[in-house]
C-alpha positions as a Markdown table, in Angstrom:
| # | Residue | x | y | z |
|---|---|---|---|---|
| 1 | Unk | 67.4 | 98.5 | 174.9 |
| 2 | Unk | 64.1 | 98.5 | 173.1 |
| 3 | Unk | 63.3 | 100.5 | 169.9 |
| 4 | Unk | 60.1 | 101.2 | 168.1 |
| 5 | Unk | 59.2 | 99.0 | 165.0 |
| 6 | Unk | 58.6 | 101.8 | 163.1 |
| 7 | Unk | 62.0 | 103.5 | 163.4 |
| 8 | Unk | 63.7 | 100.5 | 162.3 |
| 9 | Unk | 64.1 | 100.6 | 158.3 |
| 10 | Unk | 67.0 | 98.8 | 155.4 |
| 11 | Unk | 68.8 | 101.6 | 153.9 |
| 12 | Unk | 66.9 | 100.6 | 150.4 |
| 13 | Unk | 63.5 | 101.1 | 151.6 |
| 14 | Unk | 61.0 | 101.5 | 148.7 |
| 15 | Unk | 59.6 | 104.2 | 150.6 |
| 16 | Unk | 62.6 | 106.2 | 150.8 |
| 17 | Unk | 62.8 | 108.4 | 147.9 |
| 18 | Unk | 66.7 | 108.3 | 147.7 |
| 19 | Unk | 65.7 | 104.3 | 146.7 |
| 20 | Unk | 64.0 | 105.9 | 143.4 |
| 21 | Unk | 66.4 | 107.9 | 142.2 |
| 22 | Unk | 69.0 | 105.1 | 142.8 |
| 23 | Unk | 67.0 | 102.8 | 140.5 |
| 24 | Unk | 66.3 | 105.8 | 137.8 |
| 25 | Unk | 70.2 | 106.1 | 137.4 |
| 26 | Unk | 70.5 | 102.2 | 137.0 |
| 27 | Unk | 67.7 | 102.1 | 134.6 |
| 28 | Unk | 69.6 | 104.9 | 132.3 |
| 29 | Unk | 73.0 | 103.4 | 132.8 |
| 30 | Unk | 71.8 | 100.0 | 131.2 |
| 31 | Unk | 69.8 | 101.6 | 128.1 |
| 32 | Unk | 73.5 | 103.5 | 127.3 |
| 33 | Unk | 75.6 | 100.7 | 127.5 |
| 34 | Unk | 73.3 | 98.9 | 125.2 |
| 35 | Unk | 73.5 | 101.3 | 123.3 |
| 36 | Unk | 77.1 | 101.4 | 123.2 |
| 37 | Unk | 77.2 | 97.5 | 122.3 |
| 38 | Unk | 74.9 | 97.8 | 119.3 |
| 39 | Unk | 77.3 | 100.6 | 117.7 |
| 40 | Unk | 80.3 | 98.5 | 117.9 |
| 41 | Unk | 79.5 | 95.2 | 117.0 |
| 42 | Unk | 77.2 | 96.0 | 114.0 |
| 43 | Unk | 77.7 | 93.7 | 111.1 |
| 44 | Unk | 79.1 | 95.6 | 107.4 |
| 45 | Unk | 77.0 | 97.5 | 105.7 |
| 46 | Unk | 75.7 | 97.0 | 102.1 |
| 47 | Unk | 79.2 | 98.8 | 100.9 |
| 48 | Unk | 81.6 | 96.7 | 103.0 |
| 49 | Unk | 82.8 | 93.0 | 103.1 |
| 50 | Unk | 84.1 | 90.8 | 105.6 |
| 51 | Unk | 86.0 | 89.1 | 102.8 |
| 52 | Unk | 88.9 | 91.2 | 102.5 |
| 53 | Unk | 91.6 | 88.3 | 100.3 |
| 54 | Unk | 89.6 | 89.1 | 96.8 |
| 55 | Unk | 88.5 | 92.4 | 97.0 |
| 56 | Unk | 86.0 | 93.5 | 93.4 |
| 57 | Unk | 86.5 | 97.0 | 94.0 |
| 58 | Unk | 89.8 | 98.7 | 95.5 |
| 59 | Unk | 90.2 | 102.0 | 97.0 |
| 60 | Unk | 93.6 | 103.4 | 98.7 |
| 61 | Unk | 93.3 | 105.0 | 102.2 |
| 62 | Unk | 92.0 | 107.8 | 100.9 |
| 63 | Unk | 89.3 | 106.3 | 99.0 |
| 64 | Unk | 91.0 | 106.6 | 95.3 |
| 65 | Unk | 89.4 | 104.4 | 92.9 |
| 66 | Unk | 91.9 | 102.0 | 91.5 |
| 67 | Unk | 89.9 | 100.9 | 88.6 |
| 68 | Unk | 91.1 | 103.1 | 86.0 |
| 69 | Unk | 94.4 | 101.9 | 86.8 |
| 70 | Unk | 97.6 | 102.2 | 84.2 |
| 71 | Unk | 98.3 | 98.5 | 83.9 |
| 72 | Unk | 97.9 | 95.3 | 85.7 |
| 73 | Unk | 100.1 | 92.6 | 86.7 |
| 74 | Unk | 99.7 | 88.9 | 88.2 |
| 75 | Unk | 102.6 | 88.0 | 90.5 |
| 76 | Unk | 103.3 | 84.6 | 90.7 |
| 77 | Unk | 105.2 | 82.5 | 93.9 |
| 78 | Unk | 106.7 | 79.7 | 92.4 |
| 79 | Unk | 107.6 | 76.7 | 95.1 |
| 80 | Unk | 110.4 | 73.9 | 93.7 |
| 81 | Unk | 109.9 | 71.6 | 95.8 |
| 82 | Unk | 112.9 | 69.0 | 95.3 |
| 83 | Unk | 115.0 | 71.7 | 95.5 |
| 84 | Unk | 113.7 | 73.2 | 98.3 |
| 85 | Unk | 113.6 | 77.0 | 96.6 |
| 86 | Unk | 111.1 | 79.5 | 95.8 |
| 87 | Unk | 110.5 | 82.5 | 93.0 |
| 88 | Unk | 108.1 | 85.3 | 92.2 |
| 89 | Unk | 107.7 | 85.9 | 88.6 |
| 90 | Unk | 105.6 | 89.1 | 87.3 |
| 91 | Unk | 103.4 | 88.8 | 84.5 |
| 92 | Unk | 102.4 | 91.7 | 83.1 |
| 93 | Unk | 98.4 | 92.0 | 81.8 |
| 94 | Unk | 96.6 | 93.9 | 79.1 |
| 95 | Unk | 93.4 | 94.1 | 80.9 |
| 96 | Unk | 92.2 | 93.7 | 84.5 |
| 97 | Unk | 92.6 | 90.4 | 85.3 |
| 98 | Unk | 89.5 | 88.9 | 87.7 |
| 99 | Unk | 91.1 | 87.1 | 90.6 |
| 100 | Unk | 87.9 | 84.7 | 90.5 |
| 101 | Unk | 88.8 | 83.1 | 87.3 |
| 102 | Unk | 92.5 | 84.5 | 86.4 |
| 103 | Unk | 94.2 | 81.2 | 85.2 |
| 104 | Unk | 97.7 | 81.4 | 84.2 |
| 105 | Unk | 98.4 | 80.3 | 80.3 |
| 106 | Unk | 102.3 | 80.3 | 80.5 |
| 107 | Unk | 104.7 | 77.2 | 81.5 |
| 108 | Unk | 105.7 | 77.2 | 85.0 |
| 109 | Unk | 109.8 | 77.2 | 85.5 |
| 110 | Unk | 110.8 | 73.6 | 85.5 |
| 111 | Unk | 109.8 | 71.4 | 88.4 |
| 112 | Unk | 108.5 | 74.3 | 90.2 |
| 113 | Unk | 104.1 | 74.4 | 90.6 |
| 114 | Unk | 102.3 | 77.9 | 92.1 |
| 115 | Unk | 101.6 | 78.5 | 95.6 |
| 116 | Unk | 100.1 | 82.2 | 95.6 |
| 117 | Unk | 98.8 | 84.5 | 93.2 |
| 118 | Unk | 98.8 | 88.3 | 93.7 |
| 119 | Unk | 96.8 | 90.8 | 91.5 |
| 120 | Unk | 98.7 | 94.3 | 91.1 |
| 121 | Unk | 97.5 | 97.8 | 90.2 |
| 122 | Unk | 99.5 | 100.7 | 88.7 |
| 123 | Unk | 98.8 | 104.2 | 88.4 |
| 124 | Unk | 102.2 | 105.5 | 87.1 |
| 125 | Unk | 103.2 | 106.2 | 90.7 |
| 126 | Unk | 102.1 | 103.5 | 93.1 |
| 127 | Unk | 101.6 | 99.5 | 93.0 |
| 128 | Unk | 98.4 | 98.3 | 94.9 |
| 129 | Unk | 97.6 | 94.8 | 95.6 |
| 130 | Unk | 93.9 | 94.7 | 94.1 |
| 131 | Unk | 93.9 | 90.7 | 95.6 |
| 132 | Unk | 95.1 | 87.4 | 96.2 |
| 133 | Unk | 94.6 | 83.7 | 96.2 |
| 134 | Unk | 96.4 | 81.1 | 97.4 |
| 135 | Unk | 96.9 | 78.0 | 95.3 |
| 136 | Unk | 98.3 | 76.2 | 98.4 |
| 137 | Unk | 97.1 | 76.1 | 102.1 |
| 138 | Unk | 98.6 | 79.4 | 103.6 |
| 139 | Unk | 100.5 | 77.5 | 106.8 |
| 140 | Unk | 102.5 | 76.0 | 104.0 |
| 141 | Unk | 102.9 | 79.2 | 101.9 |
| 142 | Unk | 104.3 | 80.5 | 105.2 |
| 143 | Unk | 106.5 | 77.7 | 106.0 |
| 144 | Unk | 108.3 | 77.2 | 101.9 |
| 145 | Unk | 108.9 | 81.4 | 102.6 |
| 146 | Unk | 110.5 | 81.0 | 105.9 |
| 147 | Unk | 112.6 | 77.2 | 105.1 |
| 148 | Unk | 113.3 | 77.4 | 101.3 |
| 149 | Unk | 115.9 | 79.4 | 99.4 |
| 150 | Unk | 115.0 | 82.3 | 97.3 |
| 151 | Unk | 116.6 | 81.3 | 93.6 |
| 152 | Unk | 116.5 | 82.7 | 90.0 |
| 153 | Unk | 113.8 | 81.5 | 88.1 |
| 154 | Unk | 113.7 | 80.5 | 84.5 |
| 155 | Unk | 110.8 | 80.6 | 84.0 |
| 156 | Unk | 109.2 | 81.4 | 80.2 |
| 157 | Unk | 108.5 | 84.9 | 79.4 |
| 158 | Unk | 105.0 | 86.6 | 79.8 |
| 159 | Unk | 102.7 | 85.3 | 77.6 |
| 160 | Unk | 100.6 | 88.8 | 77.7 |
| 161 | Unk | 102.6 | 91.9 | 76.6 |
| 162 | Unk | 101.3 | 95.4 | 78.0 |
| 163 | Unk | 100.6 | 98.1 | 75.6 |
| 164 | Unk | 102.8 | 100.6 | 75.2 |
| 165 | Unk | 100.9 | 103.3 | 77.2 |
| 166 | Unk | 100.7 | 100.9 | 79.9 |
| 167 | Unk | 104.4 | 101.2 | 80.9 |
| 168 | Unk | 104.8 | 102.7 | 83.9 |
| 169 | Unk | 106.7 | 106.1 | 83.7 |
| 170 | Unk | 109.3 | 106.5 | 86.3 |
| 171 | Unk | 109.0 | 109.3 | 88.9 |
| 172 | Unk | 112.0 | 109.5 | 90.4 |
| 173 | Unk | 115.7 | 108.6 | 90.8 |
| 174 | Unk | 116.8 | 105.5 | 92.9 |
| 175 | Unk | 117.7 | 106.0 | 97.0 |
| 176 | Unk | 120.9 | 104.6 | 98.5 |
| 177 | Unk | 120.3 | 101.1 | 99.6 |
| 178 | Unk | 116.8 | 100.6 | 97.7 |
| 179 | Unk | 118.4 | 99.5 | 94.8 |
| 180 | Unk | 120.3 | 95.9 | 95.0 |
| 181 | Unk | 121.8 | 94.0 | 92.3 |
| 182 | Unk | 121.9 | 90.3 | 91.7 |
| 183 | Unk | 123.2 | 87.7 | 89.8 |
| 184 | Unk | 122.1 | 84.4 | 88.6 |
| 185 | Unk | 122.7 | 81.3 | 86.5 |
| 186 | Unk | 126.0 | 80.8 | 84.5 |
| 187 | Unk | 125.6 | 79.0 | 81.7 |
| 188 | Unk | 129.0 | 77.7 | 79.4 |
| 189 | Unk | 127.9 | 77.8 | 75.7 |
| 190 | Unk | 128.9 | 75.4 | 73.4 |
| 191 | Unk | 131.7 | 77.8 | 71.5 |
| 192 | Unk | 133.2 | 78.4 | 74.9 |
| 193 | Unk | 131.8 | 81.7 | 75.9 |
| 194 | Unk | 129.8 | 82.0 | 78.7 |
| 195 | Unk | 125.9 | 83.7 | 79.2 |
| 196 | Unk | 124.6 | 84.8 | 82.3 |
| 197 | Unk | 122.0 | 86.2 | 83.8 |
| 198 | Unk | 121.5 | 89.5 | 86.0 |
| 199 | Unk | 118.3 | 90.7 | 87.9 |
| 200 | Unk | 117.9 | 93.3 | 90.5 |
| 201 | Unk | 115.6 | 94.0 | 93.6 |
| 202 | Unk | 114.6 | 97.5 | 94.5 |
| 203 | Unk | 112.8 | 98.3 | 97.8 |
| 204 | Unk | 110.4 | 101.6 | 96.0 |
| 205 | Unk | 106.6 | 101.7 | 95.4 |
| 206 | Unk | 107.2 | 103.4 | 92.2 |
| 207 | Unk | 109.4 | 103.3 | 89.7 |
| 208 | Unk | 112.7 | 104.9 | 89.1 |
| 209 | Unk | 115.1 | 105.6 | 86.6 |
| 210 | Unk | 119.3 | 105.5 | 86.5 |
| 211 | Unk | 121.0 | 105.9 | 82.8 |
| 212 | Unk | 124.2 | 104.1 | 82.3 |
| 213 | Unk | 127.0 | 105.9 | 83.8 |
| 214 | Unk | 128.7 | 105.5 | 87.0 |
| 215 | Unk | 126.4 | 104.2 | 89.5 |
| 216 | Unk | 124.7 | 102.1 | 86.3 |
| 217 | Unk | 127.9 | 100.5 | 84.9 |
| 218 | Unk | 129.2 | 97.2 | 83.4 |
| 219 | Unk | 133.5 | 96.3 | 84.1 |
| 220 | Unk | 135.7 | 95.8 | 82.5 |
| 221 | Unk | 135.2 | 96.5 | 79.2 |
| 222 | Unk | 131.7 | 98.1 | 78.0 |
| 223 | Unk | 129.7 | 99.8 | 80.4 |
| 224 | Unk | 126.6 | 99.3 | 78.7 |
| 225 | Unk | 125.8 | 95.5 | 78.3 |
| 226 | Unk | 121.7 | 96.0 | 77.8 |
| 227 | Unk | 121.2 | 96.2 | 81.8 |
| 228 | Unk | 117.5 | 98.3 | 82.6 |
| 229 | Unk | 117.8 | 102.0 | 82.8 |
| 230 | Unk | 114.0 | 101.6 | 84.7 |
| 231 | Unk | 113.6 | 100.0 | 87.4 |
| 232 | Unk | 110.0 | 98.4 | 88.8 |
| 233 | Unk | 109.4 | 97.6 | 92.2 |
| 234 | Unk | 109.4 | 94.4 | 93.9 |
| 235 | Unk | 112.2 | 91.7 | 93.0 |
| 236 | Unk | 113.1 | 90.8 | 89.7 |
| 237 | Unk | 115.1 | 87.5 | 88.1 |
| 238 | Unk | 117.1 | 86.9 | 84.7 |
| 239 | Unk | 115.8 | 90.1 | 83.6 |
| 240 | Unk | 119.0 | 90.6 | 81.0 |
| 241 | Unk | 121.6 | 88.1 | 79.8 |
| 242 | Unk | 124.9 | 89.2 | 78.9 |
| 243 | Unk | 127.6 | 86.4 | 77.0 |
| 244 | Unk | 131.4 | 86.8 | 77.4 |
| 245 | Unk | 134.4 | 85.1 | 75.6 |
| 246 | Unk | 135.8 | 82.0 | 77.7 |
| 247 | Unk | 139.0 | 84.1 | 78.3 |
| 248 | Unk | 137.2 | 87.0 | 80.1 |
| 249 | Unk | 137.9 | 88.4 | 83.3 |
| 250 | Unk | 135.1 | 88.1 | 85.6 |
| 251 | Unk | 132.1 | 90.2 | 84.7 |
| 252 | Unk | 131.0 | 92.8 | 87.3 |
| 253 | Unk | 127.7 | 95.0 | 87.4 |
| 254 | Unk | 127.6 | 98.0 | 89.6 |
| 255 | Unk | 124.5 | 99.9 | 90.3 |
| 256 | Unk | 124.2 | 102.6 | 93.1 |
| 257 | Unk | 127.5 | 101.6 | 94.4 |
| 258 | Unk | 126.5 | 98.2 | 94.9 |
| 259 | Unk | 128.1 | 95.4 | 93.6 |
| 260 | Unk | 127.7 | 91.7 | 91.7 |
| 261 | Unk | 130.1 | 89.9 | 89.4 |
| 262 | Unk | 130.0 | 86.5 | 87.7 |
| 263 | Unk | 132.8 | 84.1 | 85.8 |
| 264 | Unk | 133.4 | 80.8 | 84.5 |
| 265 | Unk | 132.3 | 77.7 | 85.5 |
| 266 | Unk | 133.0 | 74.3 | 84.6 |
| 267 | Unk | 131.7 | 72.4 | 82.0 |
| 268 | Unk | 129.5 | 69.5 | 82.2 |
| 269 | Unk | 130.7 | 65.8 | 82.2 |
| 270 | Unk | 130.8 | 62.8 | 84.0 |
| 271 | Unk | 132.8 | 59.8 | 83.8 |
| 272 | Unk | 131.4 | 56.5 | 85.0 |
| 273 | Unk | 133.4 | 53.6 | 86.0 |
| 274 | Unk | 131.8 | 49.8 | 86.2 |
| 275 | Unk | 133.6 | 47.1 | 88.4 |
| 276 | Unk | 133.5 | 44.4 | 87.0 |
| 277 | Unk | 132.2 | 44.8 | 83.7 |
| 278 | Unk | 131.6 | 41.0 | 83.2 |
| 279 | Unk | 131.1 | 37.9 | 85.1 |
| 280 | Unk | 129.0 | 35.2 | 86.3 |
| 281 | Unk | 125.4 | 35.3 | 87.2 |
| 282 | Unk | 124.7 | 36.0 | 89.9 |
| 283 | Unk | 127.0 | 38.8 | 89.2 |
| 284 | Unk | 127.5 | 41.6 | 92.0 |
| 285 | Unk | 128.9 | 45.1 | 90.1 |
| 286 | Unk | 129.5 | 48.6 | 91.2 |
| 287 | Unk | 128.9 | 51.6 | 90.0 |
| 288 | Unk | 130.6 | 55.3 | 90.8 |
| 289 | Unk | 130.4 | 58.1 | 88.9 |
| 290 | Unk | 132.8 | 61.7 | 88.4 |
| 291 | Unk | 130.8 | 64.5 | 87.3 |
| 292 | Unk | 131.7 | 68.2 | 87.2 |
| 293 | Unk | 129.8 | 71.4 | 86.1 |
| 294 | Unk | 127.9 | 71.9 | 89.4 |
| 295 | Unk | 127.9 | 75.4 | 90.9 |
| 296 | Unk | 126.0 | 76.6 | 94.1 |
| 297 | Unk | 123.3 | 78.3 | 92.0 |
| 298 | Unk | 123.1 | 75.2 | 89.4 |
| 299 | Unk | 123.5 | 71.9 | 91.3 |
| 300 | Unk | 123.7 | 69.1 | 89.0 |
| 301 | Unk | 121.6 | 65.9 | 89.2 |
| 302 | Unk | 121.6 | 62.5 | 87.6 |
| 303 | Unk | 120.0 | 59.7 | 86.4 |
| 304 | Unk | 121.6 | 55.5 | 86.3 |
| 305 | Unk | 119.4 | 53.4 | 83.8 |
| 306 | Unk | 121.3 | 50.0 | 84.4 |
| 307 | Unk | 119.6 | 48.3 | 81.4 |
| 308 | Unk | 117.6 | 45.6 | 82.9 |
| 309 | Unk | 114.9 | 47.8 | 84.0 |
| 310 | Unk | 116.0 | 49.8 | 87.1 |
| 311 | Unk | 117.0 | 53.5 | 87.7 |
| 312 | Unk | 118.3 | 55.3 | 90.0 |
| 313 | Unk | 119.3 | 59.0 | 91.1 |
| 314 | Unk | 121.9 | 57.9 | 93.6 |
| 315 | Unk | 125.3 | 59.9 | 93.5 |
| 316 | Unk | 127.5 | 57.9 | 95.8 |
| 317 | Unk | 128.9 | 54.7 | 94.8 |
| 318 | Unk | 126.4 | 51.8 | 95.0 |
| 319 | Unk | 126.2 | 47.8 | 94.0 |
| 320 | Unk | 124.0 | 46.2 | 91.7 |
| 321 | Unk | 123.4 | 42.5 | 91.2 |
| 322 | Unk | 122.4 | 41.0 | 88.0 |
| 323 | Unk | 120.5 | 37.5 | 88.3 |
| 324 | Unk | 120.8 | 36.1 | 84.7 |
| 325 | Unk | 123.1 | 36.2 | 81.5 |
| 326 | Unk | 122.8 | 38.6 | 79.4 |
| 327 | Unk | 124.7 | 42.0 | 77.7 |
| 328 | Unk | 123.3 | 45.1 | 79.6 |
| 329 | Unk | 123.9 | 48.6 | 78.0 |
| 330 | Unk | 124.4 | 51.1 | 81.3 |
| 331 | Unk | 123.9 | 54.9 | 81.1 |
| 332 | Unk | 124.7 | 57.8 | 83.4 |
| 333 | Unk | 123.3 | 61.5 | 82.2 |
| 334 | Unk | 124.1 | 64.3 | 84.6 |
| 335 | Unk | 122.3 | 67.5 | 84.0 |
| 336 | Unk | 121.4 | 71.3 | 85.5 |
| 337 | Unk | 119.8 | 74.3 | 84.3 |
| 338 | Unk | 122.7 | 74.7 | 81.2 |
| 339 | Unk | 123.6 | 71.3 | 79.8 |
| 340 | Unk | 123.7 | 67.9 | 80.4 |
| 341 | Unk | 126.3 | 65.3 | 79.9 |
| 342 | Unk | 125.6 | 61.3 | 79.3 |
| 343 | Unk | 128.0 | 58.1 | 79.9 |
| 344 | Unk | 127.4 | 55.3 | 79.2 |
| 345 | Unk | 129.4 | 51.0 | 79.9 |
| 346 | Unk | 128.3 | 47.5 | 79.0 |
| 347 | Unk | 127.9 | 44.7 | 81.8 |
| 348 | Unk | 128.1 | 41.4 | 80.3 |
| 349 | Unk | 126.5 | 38.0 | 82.7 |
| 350 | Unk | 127.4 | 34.4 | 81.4 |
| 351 | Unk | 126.4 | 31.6 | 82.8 |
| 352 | Unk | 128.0 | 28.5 | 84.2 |
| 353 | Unk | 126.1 | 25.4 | 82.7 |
| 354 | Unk | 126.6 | 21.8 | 81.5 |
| 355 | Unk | 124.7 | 19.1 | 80.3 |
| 356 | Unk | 125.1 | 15.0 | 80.7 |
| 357 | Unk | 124.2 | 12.2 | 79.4 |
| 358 | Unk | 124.5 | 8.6 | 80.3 |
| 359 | Unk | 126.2 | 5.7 | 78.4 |
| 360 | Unk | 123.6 | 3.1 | 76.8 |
| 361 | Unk | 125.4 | 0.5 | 77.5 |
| 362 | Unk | 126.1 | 0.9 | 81.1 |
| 363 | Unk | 124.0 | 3.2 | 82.7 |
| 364 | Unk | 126.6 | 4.1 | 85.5 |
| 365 | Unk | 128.6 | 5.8 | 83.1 |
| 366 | Unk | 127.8 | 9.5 | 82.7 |
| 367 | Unk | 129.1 | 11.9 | 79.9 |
| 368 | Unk | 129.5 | 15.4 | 81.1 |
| 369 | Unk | 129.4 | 18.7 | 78.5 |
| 370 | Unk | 130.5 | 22.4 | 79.9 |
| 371 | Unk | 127.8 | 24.9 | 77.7 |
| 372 | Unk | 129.3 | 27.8 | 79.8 |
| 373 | Unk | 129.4 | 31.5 | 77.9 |
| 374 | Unk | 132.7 | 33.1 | 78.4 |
| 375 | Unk | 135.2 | 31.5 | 77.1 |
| 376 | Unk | 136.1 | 29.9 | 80.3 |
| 377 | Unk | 140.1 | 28.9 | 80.3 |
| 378 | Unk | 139.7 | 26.4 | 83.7 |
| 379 | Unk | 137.0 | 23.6 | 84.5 |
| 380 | Unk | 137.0 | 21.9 | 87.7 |
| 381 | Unk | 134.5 | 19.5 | 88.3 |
| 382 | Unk | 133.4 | 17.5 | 91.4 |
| 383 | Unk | 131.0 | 14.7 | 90.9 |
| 384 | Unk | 129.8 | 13.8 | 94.5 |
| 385 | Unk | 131.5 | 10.7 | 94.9 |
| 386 | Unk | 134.9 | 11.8 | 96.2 |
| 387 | Unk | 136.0 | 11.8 | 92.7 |
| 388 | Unk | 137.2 | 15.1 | 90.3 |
| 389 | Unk | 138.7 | 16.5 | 87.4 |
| 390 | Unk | 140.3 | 18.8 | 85.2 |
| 391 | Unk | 138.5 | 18.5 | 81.9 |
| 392 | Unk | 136.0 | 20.3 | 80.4 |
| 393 | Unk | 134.3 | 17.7 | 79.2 |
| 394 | Unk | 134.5 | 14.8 | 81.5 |
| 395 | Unk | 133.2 | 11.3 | 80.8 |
| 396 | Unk | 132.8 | 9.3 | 85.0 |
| 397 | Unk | 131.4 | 6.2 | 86.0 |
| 398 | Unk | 130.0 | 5.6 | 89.4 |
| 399 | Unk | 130.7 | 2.5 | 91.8 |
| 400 | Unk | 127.0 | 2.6 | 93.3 |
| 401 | Unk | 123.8 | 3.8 | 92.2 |
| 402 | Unk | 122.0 | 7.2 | 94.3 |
| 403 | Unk | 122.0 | 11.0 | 93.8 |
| 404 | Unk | 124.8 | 12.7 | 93.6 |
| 405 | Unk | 125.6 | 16.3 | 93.4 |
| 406 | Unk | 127.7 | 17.2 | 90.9 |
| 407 | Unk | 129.4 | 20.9 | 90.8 |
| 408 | Unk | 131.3 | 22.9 | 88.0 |
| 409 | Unk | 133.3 | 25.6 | 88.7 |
| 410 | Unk | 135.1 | 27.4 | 86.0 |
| 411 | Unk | 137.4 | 30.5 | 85.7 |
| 412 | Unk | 139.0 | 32.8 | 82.7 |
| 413 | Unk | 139.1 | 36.3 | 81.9 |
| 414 | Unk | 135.2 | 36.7 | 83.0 |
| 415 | Unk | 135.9 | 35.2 | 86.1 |
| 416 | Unk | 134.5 | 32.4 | 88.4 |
| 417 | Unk | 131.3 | 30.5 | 87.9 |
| 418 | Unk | 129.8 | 27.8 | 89.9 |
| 419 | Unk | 127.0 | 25.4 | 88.6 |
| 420 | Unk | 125.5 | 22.0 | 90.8 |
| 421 | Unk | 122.7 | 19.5 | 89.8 |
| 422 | Unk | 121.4 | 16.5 | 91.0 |
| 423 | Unk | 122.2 | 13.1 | 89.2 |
| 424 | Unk | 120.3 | 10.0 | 89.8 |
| 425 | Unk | 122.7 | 6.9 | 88.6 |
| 426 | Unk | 120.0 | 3.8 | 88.6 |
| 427 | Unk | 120.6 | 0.5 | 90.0 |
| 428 | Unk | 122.6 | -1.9 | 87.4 |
């Protein structure tokens, strides 16, 4: 079958005027979606930031201005390391602090250093985070929140102190289950009596209040011991102390129905024992120690100082061995947050030792003089030859000249020592 060249056309051809309005709708459909693009993906203007972790300026969602804010505070993580715990602490401001150049002036708790610093706003009603820095990379801020324990911190009190029109006013009353009680440390006092300390944690942006009565209550006895009657957001440590007698009942703080309670707990001490406590060098001794006073909240930990030099924190029995003579003055202390305790021993080290001489007049003849510390009660003497003796201060004569090793060993209420030298007994 044959066709005409001129009948036979693509579907597209430019000369078809369905191929133009084809293109025309392409044509629009790119200058739209470029449009599009250019909408969305437009960097901040000159009133926005991509740096949203210190912010100059802060606004709420509906575009409040926070700057004339009622007071400021600086919230604190503190990370303890060696004891594997963590704390906030709030430190209340008089001014605005920058969160450039805010450095803190107070002392951190003990052995604890910061991680994170947060910069709070409050208007009487609501806290705002106005920024935050972190002192340590943020993978390990995350890791010491989700690993370590959350503990009471003692850490010293605020070193600013807001005015008084900067205390925020509480708004409301406290919701079931928002409001949690806690205790911390207990600390025996020297007279006996007992101090500890109380915080709480509640779970509202703004503050509330609960008088004392009965969902604000101390038992037995009083129940107002000086706990808050205000309560700020957020969590809060060793914010009162209370100190009972050492024949109190246990002490128990109930606040919306919620309970905590604290007691008695040991005293500090330790006890160390030293086996042996004198000897020979070298002299091998071991050392164990019986402390009490630790509690969950307030571990105990200790030092040795063994007196020629070396320390340790080991808790277990261990051995030490002293190389030379000497008296060495040995000391335990065992401390926590509360007290400390200190023992303390003496390790004496003699030394088995003699001295000879021999006879002018015949050469083969040898004096021999124990100089041993100790008082040693039993000499024994072997002088390389086959031959020995009893004495402590033995005069021998040898049948043929050479070396010859001569050992002393000696025994009494110190123990057993052991001393050898070399003698050279010359030809006649």
């Amino acid at each position: 079958m044959a066709y005409d060249m001129k009948d036979v056309r693509t579907a597209m051809d430019p000369s078809d005027n369905h191929y133009h309005f084809v293109l025309i709708i392409i044509v629009i459909s790119l200058i739209i979606a470029a449009g599009i693009s250019v909408l969305f993906t437009a960097g901040p203007g000159p009133e926005q930031s991509s740096n949203t972790s210190l912010l100059p300026h802060i606004s709420d969602s509906s575009g409040q201005d926070l700057s004339s804010a009622d007071s400021w505070i600086v919230r604190i993580l503190w990370v303890d390391h060696q004891n594997r715990t963590y704390s906030f602490q709030d430190y209340p401001q008089e001014t605005r602090p920058d969160p450039d150049v805010y450095t803190f002036q107070g002392d951190p708790p003990p052995g604890a250093e910061a991680a994170m610093i947060r910069f709070l706003s409050w208007d009487g009603s609501t806290e705002r985070t106005q920024g935050a820095r972190y002192i340590m990379d943020q993978e390990m801020v995350t890791s010491v929140l989700n690993r370590y324990s959350l503990m009471a911190s003692l850490s010293a009190l605020p070193v600013a102190t807001p005015l008084a029109t900067q205390t925020p006013v509480p708004s409301g009353t406290p919701v079931p289950g928002m409001l949690i009680p806690e205790s911390g440390v207990v600390c025996r006092n020297a007279d006996g009596s007992y101090t500890a300390r109380f915080g709480y944690i509640s779970r509202h942006d703004h503050p509330v209040s609960l008088p004392v009565g009965e969902l604000n209550m101390f038992h037995p006895g009083s129940a107002d011991r000086g706990q808050p009657v205000v309560f700020l957001p957020g969590i809060h440590h060793d914010v009162f102390t209370i100190t009972y007698p050492a024949d109190a009942t246990n002490q128990a703080w109930s606040l919306m129905n919620k309970q905590v309670s604290v007691g008695t707990v040991p005293e500090v001490n330790t006890i160390i024992t030293i086996e042996p406590v004198s000897g020979y060098a070298p002299l091998e001794v071991r050392f164990s120690q019986r402390s009490t006073g630790s509690v969950t909240n307030n571990p105990l930990s200790g030092t040795w100082n063994l007196g020629d030099g070396t320390t340790t924190s080991e808790s277990d029995p261990f051995f030490h061995r002293y190389e030379n003579p000497g008296r060495y003055l040995v000391s335990y202390t065992v401390s926590n947050l509360c007290s400390q305790a200190r023992d303390t021993g003496v390790v004496d080290v003699y030394r088995a030792s003699y001295t000879w001489e021999d006879d002018p007049n015949d050469p083969a003849t040898i004096r021999f003089h124990s100089t041993s510390g100790g008082d040693p009660d039993v000499w024994f003497w072997d002088f390389g030859d086959g031959y020995t003796s009893w004495e402590e201060n033995p005069v021998h004569r040898y049948q043929n000249p050479g070396t010859y090793k001569v050992g002393l060993t000696l025994s009494g209420k110190h123990g057993k020592g052991t001393v050898v030298h070399s003698i050279i007994v010359p030809s006649l």
